[in-house]
C-alpha positions as MATLAB code, in Angstrom:
seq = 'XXXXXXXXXXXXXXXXXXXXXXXXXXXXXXXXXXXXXXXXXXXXXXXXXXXXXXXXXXXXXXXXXXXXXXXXXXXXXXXXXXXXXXXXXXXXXXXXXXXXXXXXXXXX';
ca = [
      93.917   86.455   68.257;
      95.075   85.882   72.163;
      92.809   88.311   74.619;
      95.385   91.245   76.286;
      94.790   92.140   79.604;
      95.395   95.468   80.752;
      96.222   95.453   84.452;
      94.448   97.769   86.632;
      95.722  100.671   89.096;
      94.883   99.525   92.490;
      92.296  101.411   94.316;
      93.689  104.027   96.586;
      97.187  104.486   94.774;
      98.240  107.897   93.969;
      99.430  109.102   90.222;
     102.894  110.776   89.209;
     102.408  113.638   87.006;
     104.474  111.657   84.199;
     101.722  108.620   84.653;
      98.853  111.611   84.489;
     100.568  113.072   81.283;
     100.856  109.772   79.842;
      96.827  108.925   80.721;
      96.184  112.635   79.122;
      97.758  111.854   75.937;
      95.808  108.705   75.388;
      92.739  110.725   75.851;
      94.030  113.475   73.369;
      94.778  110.713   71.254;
      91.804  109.201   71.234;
      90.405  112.792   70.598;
      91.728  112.839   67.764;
      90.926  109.737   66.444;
      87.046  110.041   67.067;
      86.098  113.656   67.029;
      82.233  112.528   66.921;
      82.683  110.814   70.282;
      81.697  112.584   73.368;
      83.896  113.039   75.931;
      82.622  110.196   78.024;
      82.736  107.606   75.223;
      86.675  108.533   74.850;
      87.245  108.912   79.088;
      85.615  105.323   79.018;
      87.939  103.958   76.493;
      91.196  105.610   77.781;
      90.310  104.141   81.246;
      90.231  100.596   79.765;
      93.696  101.016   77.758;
      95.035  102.138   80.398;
      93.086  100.729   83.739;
      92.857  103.901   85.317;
      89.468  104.530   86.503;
      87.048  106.981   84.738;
      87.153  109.003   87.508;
      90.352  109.274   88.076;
      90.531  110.733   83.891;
      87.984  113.326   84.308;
      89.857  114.272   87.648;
      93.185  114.652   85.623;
      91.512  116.778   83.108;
      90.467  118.856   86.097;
      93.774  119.786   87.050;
      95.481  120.084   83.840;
      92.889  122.882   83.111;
      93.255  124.627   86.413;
      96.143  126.902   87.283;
      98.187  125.014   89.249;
      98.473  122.312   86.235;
      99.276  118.483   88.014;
      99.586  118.227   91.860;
     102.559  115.950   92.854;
     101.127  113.432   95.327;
     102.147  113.708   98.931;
     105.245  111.144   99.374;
     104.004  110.154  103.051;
     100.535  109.464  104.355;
      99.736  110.883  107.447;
      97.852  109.098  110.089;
      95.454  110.788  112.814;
      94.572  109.163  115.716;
      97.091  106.350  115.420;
      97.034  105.386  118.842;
      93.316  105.628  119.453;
      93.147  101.682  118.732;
      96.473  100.796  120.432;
      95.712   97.756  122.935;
      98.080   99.470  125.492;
      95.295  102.403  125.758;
      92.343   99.958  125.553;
      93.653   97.431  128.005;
      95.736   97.048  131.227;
      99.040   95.186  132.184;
      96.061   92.629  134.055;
      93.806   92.547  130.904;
      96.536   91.643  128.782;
      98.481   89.521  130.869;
      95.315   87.689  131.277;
      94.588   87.189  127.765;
      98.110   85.876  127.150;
      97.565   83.472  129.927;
      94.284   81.994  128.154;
      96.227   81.914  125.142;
      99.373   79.667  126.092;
      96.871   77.389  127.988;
      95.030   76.390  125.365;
      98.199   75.501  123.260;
      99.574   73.504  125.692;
];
């Protein structure tokens, strides 16, 4: 029997509420299935059916018990201190100018 691979949430990527519903119910199910098991032992095997992490499960469970129920991820990222790094802050019209200089001169 061929080996399934069960691709993985990339790190940093925020859940829907359908996709934490969905990881929920595999961990009820599994519940279900294996009342013995503690609750580690099932967060552990609903995290490798369905490649979220383990930590991201026992967060979920969180907020499904708290009031609020699911929080719906933010649709935008916001960025502080975008222009901290900016090279027109950190350098001059000379420094750059300079740079660009070096730059053609050794392709040529």
């Amino acid at each position: 029997m061929a080996q399934i691979e069960v691709k993985k949430m990339k790190q940093g990527m925020s859940y829907s509420c359908k996709e934490k519903t969905i990881i929920l119910n595999v961990f009820k199910y599994f519940r279900q299935q294996y009342p013995d098991k503690c609750v580690t032992d099932l967060v552990r095997r609903t995290a490798k059916a369905t490649g979220c992490s383990e930590k991201s499960i026992f967060q979920f469970r969180k907020e499904e018990a708290s009031v609020e129920g699911f929080k719906e991820p933010s649709k935008t990222k916001v960025r502080k201190n975008i222009n901290i790094n900016s090279r027109d802050i950190k350098y001059d019209n000379n420094v750059r100018q300079s740079i660009r200089d070096i730059i053609y001169l050794i392709e040529i």
